[in-house]
N, C-alpha and C positions, 0 to 999 in steps of 0.2 A: 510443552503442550503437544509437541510432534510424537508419539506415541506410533506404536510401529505397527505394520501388518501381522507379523506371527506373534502380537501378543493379543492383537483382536480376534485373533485366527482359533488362538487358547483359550478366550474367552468364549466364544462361542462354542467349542468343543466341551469346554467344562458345563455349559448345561444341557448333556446327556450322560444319563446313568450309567455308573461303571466304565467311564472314560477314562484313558489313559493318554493325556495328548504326548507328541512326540517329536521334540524337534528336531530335526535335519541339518546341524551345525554345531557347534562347538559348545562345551559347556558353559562358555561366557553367555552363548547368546539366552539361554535358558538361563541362567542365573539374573538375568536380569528382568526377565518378565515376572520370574517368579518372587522375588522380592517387591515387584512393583505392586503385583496382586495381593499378596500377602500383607504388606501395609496398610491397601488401599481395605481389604474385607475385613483384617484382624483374622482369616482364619486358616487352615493347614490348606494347601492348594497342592495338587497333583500332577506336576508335569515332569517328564523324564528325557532326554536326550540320546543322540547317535554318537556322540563327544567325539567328533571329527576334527584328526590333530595335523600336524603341519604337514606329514605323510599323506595323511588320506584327502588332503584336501588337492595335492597334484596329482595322486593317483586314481584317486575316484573312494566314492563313502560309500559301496555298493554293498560290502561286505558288512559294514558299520550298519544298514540299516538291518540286513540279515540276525546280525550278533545282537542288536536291542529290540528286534519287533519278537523273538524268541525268546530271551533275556524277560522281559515283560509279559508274552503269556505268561510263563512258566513260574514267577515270584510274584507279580501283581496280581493274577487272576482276573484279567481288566474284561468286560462285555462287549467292546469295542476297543480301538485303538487310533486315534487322530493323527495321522502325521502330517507336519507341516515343516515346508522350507523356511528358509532362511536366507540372506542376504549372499553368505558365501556360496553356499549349493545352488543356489540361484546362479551367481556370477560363473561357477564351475560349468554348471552346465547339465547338472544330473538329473538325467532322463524317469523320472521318480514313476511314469507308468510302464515304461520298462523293467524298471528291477521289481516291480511288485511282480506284476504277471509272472517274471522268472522267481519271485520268491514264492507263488501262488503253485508253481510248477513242481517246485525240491518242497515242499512240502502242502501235501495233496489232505495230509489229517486237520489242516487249516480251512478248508476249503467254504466253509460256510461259514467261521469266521469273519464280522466285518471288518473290515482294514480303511478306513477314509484316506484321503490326501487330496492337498490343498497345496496350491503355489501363493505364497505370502513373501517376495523380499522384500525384507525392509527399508531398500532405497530407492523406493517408490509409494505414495498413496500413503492411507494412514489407518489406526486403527481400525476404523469403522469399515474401510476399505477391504482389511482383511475377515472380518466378522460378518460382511458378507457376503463374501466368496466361499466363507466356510459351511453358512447355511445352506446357500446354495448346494454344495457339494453333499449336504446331509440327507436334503432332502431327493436328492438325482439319485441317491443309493437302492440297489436293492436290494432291501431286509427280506425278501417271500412271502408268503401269501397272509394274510391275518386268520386268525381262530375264528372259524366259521362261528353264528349266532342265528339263534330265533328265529329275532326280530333287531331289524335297524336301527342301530344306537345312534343316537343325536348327534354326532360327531360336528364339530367346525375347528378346523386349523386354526390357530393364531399362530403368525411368525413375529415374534418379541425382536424389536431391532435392536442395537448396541446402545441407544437413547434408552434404553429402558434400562433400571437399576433392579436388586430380586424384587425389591418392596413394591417398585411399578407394577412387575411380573407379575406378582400375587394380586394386586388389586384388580390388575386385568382379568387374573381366571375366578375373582369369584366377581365380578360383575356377570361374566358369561354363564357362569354356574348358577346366577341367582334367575336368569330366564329357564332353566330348567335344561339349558345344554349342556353335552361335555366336549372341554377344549381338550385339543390336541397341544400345546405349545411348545415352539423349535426356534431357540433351542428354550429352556425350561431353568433359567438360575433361581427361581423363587424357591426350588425343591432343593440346590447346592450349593449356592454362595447367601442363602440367607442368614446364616451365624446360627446355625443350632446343634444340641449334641445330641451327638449319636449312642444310642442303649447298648447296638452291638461292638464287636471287636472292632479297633481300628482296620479302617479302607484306605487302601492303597491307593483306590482311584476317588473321581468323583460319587459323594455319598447321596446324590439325589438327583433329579433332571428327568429329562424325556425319556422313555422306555424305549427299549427296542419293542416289545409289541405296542406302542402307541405310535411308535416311527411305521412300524408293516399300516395301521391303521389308517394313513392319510391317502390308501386308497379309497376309505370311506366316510370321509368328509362330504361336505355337502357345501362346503364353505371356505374360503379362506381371507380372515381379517389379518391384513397386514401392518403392523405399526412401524410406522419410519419408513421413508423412501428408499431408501437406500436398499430393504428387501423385493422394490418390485420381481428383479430378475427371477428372484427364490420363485415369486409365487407365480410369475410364469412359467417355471420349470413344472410346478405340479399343475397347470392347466393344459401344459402338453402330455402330461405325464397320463394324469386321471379323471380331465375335464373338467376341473375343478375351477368354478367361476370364484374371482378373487373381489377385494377392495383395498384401494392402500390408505389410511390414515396419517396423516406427516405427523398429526400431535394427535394426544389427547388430555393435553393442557391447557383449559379455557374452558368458559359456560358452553360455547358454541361446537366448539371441538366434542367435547363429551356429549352433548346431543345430538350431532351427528352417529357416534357409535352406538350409543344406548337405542337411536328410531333401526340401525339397519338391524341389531340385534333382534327388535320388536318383530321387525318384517320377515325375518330369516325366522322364528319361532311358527307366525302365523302360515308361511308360505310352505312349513314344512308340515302343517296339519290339513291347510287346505289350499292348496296354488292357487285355487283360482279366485278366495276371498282377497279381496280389495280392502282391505285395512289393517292396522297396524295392532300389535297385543299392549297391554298397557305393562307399562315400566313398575316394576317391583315400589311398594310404597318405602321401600328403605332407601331408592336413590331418588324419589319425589321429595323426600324430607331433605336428603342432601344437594339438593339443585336448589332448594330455597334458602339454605343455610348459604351457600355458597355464593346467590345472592345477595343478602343480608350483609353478607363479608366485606365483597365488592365498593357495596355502599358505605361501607364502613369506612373502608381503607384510600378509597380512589381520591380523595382529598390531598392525602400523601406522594401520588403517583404522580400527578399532574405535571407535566415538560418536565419531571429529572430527568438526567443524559445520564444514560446508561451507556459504558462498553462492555463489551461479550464476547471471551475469546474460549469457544467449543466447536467440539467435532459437527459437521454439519444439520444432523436431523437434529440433536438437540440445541442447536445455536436457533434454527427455527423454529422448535415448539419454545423456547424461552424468549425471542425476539418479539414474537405473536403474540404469546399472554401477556407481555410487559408493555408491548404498545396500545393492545386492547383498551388496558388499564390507567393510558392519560399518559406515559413514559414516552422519551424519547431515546431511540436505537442512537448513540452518539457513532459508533463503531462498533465492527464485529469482523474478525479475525478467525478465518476457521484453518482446517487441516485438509481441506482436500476437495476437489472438485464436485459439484452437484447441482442437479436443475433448479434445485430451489435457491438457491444462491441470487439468483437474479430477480426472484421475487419478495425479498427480504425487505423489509421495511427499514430500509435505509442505503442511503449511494455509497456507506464509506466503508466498503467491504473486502477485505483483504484474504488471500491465502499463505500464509504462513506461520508465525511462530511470538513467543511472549514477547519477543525482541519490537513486533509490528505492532505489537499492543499497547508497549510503553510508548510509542510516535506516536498513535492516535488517541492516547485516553487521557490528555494534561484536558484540567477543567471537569471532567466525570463528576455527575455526584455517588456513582455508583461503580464498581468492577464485579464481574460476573465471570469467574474461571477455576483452577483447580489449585489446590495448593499453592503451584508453585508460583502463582499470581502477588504471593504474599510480600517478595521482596518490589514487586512495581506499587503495591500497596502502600507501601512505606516509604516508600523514594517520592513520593505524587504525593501522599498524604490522603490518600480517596480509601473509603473503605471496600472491603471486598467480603463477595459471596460466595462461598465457595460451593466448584456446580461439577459434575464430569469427575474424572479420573486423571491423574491419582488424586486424594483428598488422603492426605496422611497424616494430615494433625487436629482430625475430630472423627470421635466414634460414629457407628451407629449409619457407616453408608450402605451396607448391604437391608437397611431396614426403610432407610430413606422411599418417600412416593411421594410424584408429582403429580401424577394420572390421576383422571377421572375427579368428581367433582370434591372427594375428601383430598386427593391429592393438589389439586389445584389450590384448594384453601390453605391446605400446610405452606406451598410455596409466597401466598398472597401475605399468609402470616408474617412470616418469617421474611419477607424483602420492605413489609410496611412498616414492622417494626424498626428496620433500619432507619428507613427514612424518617416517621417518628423523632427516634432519637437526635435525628440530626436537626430538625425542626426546634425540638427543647432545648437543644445547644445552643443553634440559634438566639433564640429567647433569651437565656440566661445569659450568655453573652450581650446584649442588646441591655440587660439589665445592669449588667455590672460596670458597662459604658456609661449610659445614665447614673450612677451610685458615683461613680468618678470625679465625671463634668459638675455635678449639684456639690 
C-alpha cells in the first residue's frame, strides 16, 4: 500500500500534454513506477530516467541530468519535461536548482523551454504526498502571458487531486462544462491515462492532459475548485500568484458532497453575469434527474448497509471520501489504515485509525464484513476469509480503472451499486445457509 512519492510525482506529471517525466536516479527506480502504472492503466506510459550508476552516485549525476534532459529534447520532442528526485539523489544531496539554472546557462536555445522539478524521496511520505508537491510546482511555473481575447472566457481552475481516477476527472469537467464554464484542469488524466487510441503516430510522451496554453490561462480564472485536501497548498499558491479566490472539496462522493459542488457552481455562473444578484442559477435538468435516481438507490440499497464493519486501507483524501459515503449509508468504519499524515485524519468517522501499511490492516480487520483496498489486499482477503473491494492503486487484476467514477451523483451510484451488491450476496449466503441447517436437523 506504501506507494512512493516519485511515483505520485509521475502521476501527476503525466496529466500534462507532451510530458516527459524524468527521473533523478537509477533505472530500477523508474522501472518500477512504470510497471506499477502500466498494470494498474493497461496502457503505454511515458517515463524516462538520468540511470545514475554506482560512479555517479559518489561523484555527483550533474552531468547525467545534462546528457538526459538533452537526450529527451532532441528524440522525444517532449512540450515540457518533469524531473523528479528520487530516494538516492535525495540522500546524495544534489542541489537539482542548481544544476538546472547552470544547465539554463550552457544552453541559452532552451530558454523558454519549460523544465519542472520536484523534490519526491521515497523514504518519506507517500504517494499523494508527492502528487502534490508536483501540482504545486506546476502550477508556481511560469508558462508567459496567455493569447490575448475579445472577450473574457469563463475560465474556473479545477485542481483533480491523486483521489481522483481519469473517469472521476472526466465526470468533473463535464459537470463544469454543462453550467456553461470552461475548466482549466491540473493536472488533466481524463485526456491521458483514460485508455484510448491515438489516430496519429506513436507519442513518446504523454498523449493528452492540460495544455501549456491552458497552464498560461490560470491567470484568468475566476475561480478555483479544489478536489481533495491535500491540494490546498496548490490553490494557494495561485491566490498569491493571481488572486484567485479558491474552495477545497475533500469528496465529492455522497448526495451531500455533490450538492455542495453543483450550488457553488450555480453561484459562480450567477455571480459572473451579475455580482451583485443574490441567487443561485438552476442546476442543469440532467444532474436533477440524477440526484433523484441517486436517491432512489440510496433507498434501495441502505437495508444492506446497515452496522457492516468495514475496514479501509487508502491513501488519505480517498480513505475520507470512501469512509463518509459508507458511513453516510448505515456502515460502520471498523478500521482505516492510511499512508501519510493529514488534517482530516482526525475527523474520520472512526477511533481506530492507523498510519502505515497492509501489515496494520491484517491486525485490525479480523471480524470485517467488508475490506476496502487495492490489489494487494487480496492475500489478507483470504487468510481472514472477508471479502474485498478493490479501491486506489495498484488494482492489477481487473480492467477498466482508468474508466472507473466515483464522483458526482452517477459516480456515487456506481460505487453504492457495486458495495451493496456485495453485501446482498452475503445476506443470500446467509439464507441459504440457514436453509440447508434447517434441511439437515428436520
Amino acid at each position: 500500500m506504501k506507494l512512493s512519492q516519485p511515483l505520485g510525482a509521475a502521476l501527476a506529471y503525466l496529466g500534462i500534454k507532451g510530458m516527459m517525466p524524468l527521473f533523478h536516479g537509477t533505472q530500477g527506480c523508474t522501472a518500477f513506477a512504470k510497471v506499477l502504472l502500466v498494470n494498474h492503466f493497461q496502457e503505454a506510459v511515458p517515463l524516462s530516467t538520468t540511470a545514475m550508476s554506482e560512479v555517479t552516485t559518489i561523484l555527483g549525476g550533474e552531468d547525467n541530468v545534462d546528457k538526459a534532459l538533452l537526450t529527451q529534447v532532441e528524440k522525444s520532442k517532449p512540450e515540457v519535461i518533469g524531473l523528479l528526485t528520487t530516494g538516492l539523489t535525495e540522500t546524495r544531496g544534489d542541489d537539482m536548482e542548481r544544476i538546472l539554472n547552470k544547465f539554463r546557462e550552457d544552453h541559452p536555445e532552451l530558454d523558454g523551454f519549460p523544465i519542472l522539478n520536484v523534490s519526491s524521496p521515497d523514504y518519506k511520505g507517500s504517494a499523494q504526498d508527492g502528487f502534490a508537491a508536483t501540482v504545486e510546482r506546476i502550477v508556481a511555473y511560469d508558462y508567459g502571458e496567455p493569447i490575448p481575447t475579445e472577450t473574457k472566457k469563463p475560465f474556473v481552475t479545477i485542481l483533480a487531486g491523486s483521489c481522483l481516477a481519469p473517469g472521476d476527472v472526466q465526470e468533473v469537467r463535464d459537470i463544469v462544462e454543462s453550467f456553461g464554464l470552461i475548466p482549466i484542469v491540473v493536472p488533466d488524466l481524463s485526456q491521458s491515462l483514460d485508455g484510448h487510441l491515438v489516430d496519429d503516430n506513436y507519442s513518446t510522451t504523454s498523449s493528452g492532459g492540460t495544455t501549456i496554453e491552458e497552464l498560461r490561462n490560470l491567470s484568468q480564472s475566476s475561480f478555483t475548485l479544489v478536489i481533495g485536501e491535500s491540494l490546498r497548498n496548490a490553490a494557494q499558491i495561485l491566490e498569491e500568484k493571481f488572486g484567485t479566490q479558491y474552495q477545497v472539496f475533500p469528496r465529492l462522493t455522497g448526495l451531500g458532497a455533490v450538492d455542495s459542488f453543483l450550488l457553488k457552481l450555480s453561484q459562480l455562473v450567477v455571480s459572473r453575469t451579475d455580482p451583485h444578484l443574490d441567487k443561485d442559477c438552476e442546476v442543469p435538468q440532467k444532474y436533477q434527474r440524477q440526484r433523484r435516481q441517486l436517491q432512489d438507490a440510496m433507498l434501495d440499497t441502505h437495508f444492506y448497509f446497515g452496522h457492516k464493519q468495514v475496514s479501509i486501507a487508502l491513501e488519505p483524501d480517498l480513505l475520507w471520501a470512501t469512509s463518509w459515503f459508507l458511513r453516510e449509508m448505515g456502515a460502520d468504519i471498523k478500521a482505516a489504515v492510511t499512508t501519510t499524515r493529514s488534517p482530516l485524519l482526525e475527523k474520520l468517522p472512526t477511533e481506530n485509525v492507523r498510519i502505515g501499511d497492509l501489515g496494520d490492516l491484517e491486525e485490525v480487520a479480523a471480524g470485517s464484513d467488508l475490506l476496502i483496498t487495492n490489489s494487494h489486499g487480496k492475500l489478507i482477503s483470504e487468510k481472514l476469509g472477508i471479502e474485498l473491494y478493490r479501491m486506489g492503486m495498484p488494482i492489477h487484476d481487473r480492467l477498466g480503472n482508468g474508466q472507473r467514477c466515483y464522483v458526482g451523483y452517477r459516480g456515487t451510484m456506481n460505487l453504492l451499486f457495486d458495495i451493496g451488491n456485495i453485501f446482498l450476496e452475503q445476506e443470500e449466503s446467509k439464507i441459504h445457509t440457514n436453509d440447508y441447517s434447517l434441511l439437515s436437523i428436520s
